[in-house]
C-alpha positions in Angstrom: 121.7 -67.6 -172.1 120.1 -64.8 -169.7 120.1 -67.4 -167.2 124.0 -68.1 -167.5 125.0 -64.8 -167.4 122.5 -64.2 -164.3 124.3 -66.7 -162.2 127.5 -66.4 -164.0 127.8 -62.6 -162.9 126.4 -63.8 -159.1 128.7 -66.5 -158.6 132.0 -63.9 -159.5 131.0 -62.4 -156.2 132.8 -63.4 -152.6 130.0 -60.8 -150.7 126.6 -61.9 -150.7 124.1 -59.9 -153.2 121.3 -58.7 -150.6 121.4 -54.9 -150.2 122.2 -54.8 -146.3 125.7 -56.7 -147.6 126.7 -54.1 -149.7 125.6 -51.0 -147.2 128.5 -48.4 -146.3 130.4 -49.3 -143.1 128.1 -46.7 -141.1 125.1 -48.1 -142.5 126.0 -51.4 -141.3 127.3 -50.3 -137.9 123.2 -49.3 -137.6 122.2 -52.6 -138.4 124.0 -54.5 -136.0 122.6 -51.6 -133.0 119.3 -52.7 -134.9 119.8 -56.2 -135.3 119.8 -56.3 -139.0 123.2 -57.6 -139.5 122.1 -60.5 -137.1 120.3 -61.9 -140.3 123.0 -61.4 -142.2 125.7 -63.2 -140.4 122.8 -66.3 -139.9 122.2 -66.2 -143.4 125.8 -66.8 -144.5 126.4 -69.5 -141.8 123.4 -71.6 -143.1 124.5 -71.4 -146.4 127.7 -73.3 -144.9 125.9 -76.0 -143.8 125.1 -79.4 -145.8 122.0 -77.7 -147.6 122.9 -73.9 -148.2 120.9 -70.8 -148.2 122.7 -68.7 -150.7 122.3 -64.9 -150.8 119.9 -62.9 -153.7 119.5 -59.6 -155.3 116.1 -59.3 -153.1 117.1 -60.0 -150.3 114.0 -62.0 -149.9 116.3 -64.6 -147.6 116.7 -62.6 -144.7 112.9 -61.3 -145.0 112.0 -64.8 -144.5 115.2 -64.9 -141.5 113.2 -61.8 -139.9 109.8 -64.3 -140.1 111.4 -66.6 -138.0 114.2 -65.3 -135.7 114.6 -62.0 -133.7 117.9 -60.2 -134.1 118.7 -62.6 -130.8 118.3 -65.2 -131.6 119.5 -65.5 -135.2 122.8 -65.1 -133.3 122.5 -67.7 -131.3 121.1 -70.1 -134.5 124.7 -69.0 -135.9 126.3 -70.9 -133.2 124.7 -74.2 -134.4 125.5 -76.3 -137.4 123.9 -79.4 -139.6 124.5 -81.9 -137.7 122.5 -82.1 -133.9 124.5 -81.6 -130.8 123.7 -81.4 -127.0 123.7 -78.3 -125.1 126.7 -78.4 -123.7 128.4 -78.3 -127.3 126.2 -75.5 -127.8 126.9 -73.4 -125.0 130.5 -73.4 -126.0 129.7 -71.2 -128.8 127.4 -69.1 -127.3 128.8 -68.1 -124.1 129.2 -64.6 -125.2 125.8 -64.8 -125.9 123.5 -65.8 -122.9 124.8 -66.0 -119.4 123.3 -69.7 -118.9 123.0 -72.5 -120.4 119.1 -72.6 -118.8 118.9 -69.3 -120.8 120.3 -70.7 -123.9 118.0 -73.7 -124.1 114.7 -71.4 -123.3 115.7 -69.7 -126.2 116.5 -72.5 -128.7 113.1 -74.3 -127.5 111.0 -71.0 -128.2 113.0 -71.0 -131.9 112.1 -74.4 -132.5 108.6 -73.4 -132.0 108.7 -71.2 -134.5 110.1 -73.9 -136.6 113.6 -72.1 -137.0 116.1 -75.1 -135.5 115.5 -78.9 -135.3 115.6 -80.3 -131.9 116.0 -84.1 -131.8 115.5 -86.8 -128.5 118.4 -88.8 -128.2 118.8 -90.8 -124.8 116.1 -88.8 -122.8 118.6 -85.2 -123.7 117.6 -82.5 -126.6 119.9 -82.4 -129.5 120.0 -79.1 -131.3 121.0 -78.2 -135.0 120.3 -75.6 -137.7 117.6 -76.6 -140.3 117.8 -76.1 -144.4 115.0 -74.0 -145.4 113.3 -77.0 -147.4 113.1 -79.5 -145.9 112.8 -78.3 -142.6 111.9 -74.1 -141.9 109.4 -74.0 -144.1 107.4 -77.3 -143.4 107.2 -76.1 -139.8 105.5 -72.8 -140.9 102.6 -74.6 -141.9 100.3 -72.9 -138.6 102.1 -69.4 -139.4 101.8 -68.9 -143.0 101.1 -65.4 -143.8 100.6 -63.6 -147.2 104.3 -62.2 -146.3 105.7 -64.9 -145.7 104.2 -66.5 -149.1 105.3 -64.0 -150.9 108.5 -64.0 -149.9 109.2 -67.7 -149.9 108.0 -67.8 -153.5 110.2 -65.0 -154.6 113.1 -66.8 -152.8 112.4 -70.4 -154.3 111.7 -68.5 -157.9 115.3 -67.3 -157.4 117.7 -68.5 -159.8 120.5 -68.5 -157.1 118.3 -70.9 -154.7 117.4 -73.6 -157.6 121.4 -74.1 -158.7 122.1 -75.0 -154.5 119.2 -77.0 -154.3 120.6 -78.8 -157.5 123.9 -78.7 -156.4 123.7 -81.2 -153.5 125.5 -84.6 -153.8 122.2 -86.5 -153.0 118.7 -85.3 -153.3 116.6 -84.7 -149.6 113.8 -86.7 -151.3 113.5 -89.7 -153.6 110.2 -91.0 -155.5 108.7 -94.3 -155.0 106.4 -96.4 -156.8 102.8 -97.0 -155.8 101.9 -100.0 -154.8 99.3 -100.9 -157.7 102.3 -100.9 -159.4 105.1 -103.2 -157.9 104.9 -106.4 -159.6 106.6 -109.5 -158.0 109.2 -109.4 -160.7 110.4 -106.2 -159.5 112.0 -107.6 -156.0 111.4 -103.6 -154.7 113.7 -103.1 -151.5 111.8 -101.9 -148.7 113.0 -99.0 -149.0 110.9 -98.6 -152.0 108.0 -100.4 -151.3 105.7 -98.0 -149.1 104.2 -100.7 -146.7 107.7 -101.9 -145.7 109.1 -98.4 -145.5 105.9 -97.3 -143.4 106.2 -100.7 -141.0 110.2 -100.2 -140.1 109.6 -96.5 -139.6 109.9 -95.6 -136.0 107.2 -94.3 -134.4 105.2 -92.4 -133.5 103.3 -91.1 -136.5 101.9 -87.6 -137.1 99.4 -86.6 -140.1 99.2 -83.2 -141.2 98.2 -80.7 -143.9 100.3 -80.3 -146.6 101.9 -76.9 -147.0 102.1 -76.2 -150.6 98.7 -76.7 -151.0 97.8 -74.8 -147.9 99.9 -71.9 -149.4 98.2 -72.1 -152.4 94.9 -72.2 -151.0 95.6 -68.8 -149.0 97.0 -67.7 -152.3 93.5 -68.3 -153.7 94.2 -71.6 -155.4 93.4 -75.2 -155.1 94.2 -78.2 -155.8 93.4 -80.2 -159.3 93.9 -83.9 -157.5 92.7 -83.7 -153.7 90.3 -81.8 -151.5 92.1 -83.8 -148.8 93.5 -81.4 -146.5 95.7 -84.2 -144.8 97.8 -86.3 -147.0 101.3 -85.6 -145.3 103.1 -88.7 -142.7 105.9 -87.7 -140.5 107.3 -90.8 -138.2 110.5 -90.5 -135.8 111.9 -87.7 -134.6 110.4 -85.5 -137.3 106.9 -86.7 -135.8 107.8 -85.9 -132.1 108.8 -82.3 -133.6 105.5 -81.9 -135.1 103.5 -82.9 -132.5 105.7 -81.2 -129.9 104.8 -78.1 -131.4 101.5 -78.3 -132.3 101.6 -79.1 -136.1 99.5 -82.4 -137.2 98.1 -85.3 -134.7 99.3 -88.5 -134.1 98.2 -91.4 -135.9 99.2 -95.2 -135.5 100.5 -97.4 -138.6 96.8 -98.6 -139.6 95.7 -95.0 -139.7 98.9 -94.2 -141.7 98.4 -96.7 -143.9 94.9 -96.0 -145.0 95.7 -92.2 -145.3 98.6 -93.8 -148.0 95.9 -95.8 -149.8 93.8 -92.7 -150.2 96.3 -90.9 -151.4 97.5 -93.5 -154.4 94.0 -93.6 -155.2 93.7 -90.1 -156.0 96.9 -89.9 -157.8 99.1 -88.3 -155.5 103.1 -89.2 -156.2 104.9 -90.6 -153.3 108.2 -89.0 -151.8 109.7 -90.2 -148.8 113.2 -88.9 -147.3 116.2 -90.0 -149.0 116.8 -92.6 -146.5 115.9 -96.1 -145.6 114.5 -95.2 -142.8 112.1 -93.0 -143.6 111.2 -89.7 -141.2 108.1 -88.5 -143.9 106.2 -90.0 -146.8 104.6 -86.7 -149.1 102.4 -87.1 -151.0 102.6 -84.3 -153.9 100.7 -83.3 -157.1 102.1 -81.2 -159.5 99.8 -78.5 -159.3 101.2 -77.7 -155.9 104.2 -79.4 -155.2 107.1 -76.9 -154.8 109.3 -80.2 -156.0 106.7 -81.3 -158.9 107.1 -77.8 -159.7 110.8 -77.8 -160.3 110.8 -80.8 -162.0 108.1 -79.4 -164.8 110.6 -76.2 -165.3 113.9 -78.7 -166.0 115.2 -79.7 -169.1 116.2 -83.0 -167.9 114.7 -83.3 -164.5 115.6 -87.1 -163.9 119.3 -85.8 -163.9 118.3 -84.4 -160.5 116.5 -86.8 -158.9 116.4 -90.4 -156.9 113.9 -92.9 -158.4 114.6 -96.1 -159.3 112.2 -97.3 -161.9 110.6 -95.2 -164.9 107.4 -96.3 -167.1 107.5 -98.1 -170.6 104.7 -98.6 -172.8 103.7 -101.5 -174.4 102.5 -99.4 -177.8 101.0 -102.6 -179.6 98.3 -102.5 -176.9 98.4 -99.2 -176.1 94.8 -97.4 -177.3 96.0 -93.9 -177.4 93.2 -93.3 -174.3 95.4 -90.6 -172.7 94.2 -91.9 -169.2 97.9 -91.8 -168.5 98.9 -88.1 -169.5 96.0 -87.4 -167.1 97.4 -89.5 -164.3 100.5 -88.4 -165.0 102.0 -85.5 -162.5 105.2 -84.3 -164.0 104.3 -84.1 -167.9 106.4 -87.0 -168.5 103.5 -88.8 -170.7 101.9 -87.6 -173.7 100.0 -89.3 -176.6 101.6 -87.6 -179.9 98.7 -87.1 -182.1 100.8 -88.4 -185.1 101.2 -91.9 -183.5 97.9 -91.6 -181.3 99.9 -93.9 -178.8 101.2 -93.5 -175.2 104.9 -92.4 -175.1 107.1 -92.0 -172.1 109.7 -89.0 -172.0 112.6 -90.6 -169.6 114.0 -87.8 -169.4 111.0 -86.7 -166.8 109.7 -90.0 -165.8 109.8 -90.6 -162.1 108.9 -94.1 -161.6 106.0 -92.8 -159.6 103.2 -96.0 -161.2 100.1 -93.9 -161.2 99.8 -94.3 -164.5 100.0 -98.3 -164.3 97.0 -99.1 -162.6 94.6 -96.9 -164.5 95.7 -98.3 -168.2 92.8 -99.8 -169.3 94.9 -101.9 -172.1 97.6 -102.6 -168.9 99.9 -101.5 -172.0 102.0 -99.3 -169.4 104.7 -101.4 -166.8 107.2 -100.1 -164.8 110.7 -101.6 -164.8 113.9 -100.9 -162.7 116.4 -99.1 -163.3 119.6 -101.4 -164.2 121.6 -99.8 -161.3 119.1 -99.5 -158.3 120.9 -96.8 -156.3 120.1 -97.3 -152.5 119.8 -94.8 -149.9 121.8 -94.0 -146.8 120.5 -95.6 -143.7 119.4 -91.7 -142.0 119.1 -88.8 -142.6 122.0 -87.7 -140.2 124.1 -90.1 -143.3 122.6 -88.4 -146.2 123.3 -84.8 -144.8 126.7 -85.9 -144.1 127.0 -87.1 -147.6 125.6 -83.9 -148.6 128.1 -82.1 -146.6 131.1 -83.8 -147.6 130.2 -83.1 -151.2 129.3 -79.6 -151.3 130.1 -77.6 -154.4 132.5 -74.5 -154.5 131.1 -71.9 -156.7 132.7 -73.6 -160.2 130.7 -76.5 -159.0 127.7 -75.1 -159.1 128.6 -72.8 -162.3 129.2 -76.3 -163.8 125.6 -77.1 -162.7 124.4 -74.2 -164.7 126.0 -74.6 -167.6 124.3 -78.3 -167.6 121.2 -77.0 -167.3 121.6 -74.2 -170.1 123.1 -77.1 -172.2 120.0 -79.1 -172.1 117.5 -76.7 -172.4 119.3 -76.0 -175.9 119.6 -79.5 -176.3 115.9 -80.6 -175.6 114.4 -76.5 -176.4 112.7 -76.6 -173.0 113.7 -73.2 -172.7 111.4 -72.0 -169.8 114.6 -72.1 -167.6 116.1 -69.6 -169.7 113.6 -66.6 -169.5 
């Protein structure tokens, strides 16, 4: 009930919760000579856009803002938006900012650096939008992660206000996919959920690089339970010519990607591409790291929330009650009840991930599909847009908390709740 009333009270107001938002008129007036209220102002325009970035008691947002930007150019970062548009569009709106549009783009190419804004290739001319905080800011902080930063980012994430807008959106950024050991031929899997076929239409190039929540958990003085593999992360596209513009990863070709993908299923790593057909980066996540895995273990009903089109069943005359498959598994969603001593799937939390097909020494566990597979927009430029177009108002997202308190009654997964 805490939980409710937490975001209840939150939603009822218009201002945002931070303490420079609710500072005296002088105080603020000193901010903006300062260029505190720069980070406010950016702040509440990215939490227009398709994925928002919603305001907390902490203020642990605009700490993470101050990371990233200077007080400059967090107002020019204002004067983009979601989707990517040439200079030209940009300079419109921030004329009263710069006196050039030479100055303008020096200053969005040395915030792309610091992975603030996305800048996209299109017909030999940059292409400039904002960029959600996950996915986007905080993958390209993966060579500037500081114990500030961490610390920051987690309180912000941990945030109840964050998890309901990253709930909230129409379509999930990423989707799980089955592992290849897996796919059966009965199955007919679309490319876009068959790895191999996903990996072969991607457009190059290809970048590997580390992953970041286990990178932050490292510096955190941590590890991870499934792979000592630093690398395990693909980008392709434009995401990879970001990455490798600025220094993050090293380019790869397909054969190199593919093995890196083999290694990964081997291990027991769950696969999650972009929500799109054509995919701009395959992760590869555990659940001891995973900020996604992560939500889904604190859910009542995680499945609710995401894209996957097959889940697990098990075949319990030939199951052995091993537990090889609660091990594999990376989200809790299989157990081996000691009153039945056989394998049991919750589908309530089953991804459709596979690692737990291959490894069944009875082959008593299968996936099947879904009976309405649900197929991704073409690009990412089509899901945001989707995203966009279905953004909740604040009872929207109230009705999204008041799901999740009704299931965590339901199911007494009450972790949410504390």
């Amino acid at each position: 009930m805490a939980f409710f009333v937490a975001y209840f009270k939150h939603s009822l107001h218009r201002r945002p919760l931070c303490p420079e938002a609710r500072q005296p008129l002088a105080a603020m007036r000193w901010n903006l000579e300062t260029g505190e209220n720069a980070y406010v102002a950016l702040q509440r325009h990215l939490d227009r856009q398709a994925i928002g970035f919603p305001a907390t008691r902490s203020g642990a947002e605009l700490r993470i803002l101050k990371h990233i930007f200077t007080p400059a150019e967090a107002r020019v970062a204002a004067c983009l938006t979601y989707a990517p548009e040439p200079i030209d569009a940009v300079f419109k709106r921030a004329a009263h900012l710069v006196a050039t549009k030479a100055e303008l783009a020096e200053i969005l190419a040395g915030i792309e650096k610091k992975g603030g804004i996305e800048v996209r290739i299109a017909g030999g001319e940059p292409l400039f939008c904002n960029a959600p905080l996950v996915v986007g800011m905080y993958e390209f902080q993966l060579n500037r992660l500081t114990p500030e930063f961490i610390a920051d980012f987690n309180a912000y994430t941990a945030d109840k206000s964050f998890g309901i807008e990253f709930l909230s959106t129409k379509l999930p950024q990423m989707r799980t996919i089955p592992i290849s050991q897996s796919i059966r031929p009965q199955h007919h899997a679309a490319t876009f959920d068959e790895v191999t076929a996903l990996l072969a239409q991607a457009e190059p190039p290809f970048a590997v690089f580390e992953c970041i929540c286990r990178k932050k958990k490292a510096l955190s003085g941590g590890s991870c339970r499934v792979t000592g593999r630093p690398e395990t992360c693909l980008a392709s596209g434009s995401m990879a010519r970001a990455a490798l513009r600025n220094g993050i990863g090293r380019e790869i070709d397909v054969d190199a990607s593919l093995s890196i993908l083999a290694a990964n299923q081997k291990e027991g790593l769950v696969l999650q591409p972009s929500n799109t057909q054509k995919a701009e980066f395959i992760c590869s996540c555990c659940g001891c790291c995973c900020g996604m895995l992560g939500m889904h273990r604190y859910l009542p009903r995680p499945v609710d929330f995401w894209a996957a089109n097959y889940y697990a069943v098990v075949a319990e005359a030939a199951c052995s009650g091993c537990g090889r498959c609660a091990q594999r598994c990376q989200v809790g969603a299989a157990s081996v009840p000691a009153h039945t001593r056989k394998a049991s799937v919750a589908l309530s939390r089953c991804i459709g991930c596979g690692l737990c097909v291959p490894t069944c020494p009875e082959g008593a566990i299968a996936l099947e599909k879904k009976p309405e597979e649900v197929e991704p927009p073409r690009t990412r430029d089509a899901l945001l847009d989707i995203i966009m177009s279905h953004k909740r108002g604040r009872f929207g997202k109230l009705s999204v908390a008041g799901k999740l308190l009704v299931d965590a009654i339901r199911t007494g997964q009450t972790r949410l709740l504390r």
